[in-house]
C-alpha positions as a Markdown table, in Angstrom:
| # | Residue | x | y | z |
|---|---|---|---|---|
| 1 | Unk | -127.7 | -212.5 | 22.2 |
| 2 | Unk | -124.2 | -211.6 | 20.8 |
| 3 | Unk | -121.9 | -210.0 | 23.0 |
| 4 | Unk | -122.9 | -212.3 | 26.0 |
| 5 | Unk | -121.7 | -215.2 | 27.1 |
| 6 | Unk | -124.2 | -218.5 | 28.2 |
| 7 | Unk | -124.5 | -217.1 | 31.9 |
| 8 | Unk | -125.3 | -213.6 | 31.2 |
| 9 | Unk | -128.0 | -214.5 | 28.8 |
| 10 | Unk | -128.7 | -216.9 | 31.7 |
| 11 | Unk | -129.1 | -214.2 | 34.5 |
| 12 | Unk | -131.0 | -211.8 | 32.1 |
| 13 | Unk | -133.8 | -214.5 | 31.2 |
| 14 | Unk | -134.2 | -215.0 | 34.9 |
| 15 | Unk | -134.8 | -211.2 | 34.8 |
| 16 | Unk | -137.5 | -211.5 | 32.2 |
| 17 | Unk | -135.0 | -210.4 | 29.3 |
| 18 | Unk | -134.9 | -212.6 | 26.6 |
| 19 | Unk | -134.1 | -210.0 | 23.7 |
| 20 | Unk | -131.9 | -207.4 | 22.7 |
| 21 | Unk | -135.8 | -205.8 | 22.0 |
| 22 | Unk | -136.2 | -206.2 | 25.3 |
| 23 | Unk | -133.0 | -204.4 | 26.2 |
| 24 | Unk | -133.6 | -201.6 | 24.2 |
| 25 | Unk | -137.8 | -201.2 | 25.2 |
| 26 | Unk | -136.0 | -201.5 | 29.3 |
| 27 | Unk | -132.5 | -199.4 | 28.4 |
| 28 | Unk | -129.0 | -200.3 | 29.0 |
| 29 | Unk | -129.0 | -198.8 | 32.6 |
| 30 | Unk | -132.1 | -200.2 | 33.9 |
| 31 | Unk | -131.5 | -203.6 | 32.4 |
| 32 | Unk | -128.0 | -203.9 | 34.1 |
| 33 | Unk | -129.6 | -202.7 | 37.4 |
| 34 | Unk | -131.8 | -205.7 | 37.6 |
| 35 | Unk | -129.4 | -208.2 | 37.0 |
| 36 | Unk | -127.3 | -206.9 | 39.1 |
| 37 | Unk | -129.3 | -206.3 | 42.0 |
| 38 | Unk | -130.4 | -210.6 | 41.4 |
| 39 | Unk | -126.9 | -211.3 | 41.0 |
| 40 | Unk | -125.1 | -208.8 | 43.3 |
| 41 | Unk | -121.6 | -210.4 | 43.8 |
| 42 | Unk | -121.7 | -212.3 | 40.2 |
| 43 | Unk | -122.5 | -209.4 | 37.8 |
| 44 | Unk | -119.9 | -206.4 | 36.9 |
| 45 | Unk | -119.8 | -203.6 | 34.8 |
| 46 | Unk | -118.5 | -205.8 | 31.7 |
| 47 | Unk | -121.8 | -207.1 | 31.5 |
| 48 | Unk | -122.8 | -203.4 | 31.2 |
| 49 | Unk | -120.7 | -202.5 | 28.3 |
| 50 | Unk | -121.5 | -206.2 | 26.4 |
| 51 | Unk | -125.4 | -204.9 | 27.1 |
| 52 | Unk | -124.7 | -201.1 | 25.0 |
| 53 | Unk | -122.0 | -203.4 | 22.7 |
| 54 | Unk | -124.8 | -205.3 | 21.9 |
| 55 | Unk | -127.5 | -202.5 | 21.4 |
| 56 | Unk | -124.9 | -201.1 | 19.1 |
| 57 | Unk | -124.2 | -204.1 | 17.3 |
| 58 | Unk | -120.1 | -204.3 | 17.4 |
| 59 | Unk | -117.4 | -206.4 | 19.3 |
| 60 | Unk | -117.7 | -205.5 | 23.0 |
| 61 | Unk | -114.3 | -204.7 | 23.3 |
| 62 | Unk | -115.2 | -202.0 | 20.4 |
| 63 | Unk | -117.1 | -200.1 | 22.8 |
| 64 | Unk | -115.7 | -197.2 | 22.8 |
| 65 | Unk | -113.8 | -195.3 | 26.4 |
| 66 | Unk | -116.2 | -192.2 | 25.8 |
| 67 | Unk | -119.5 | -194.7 | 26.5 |
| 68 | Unk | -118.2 | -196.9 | 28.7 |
| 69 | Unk | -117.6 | -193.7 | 30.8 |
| 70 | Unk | -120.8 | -192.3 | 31.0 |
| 71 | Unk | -122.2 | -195.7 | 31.6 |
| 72 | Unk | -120.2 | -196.3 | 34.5 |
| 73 | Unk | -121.3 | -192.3 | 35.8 |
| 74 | Unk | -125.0 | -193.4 | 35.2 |
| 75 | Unk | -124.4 | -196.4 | 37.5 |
| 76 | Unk | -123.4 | -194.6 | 40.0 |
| 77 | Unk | -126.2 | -192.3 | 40.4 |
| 78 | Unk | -128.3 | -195.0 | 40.5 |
């Protein structure tokens, strides 16, 4: 899974992700949330942003300020 590093895909497997299909069928949001709630003091928002990076199939340091933004504010109402 580009975009994430041997851990990440690590966590997410242990998750039941295995794909970026499976990413996209759960959603950025909701995947993040399960990895972090099995990883609580491992996991931070980066993996967040390499998750949509992925999705949108560019350099996670592409992502652009607008998305990361209202990532992070979806977070937080979780």
């Amino acid at each position: 899974m580009k975009n994430l590093g041997p851990k990440s895909r690590e966590w997410l497997a242990s998750v039941g992700v295995h794909s970026w299909d499976d990413v996209a069928r759960l959603g950025v949001v909701e995947t993040y949330k399960m990895v972090k709630e099995a990883y609580p003091e491992k996991v931070t928002l980066n993996m967040l942003y390499g998750l949509q990076a992925g999705l949108l199939e560019i350099p996670w340091n592409e992502l652009p300020q607008d998305i990361k933004d209202e990532l992070k504010r979806q977070v937080e109402e979780m």
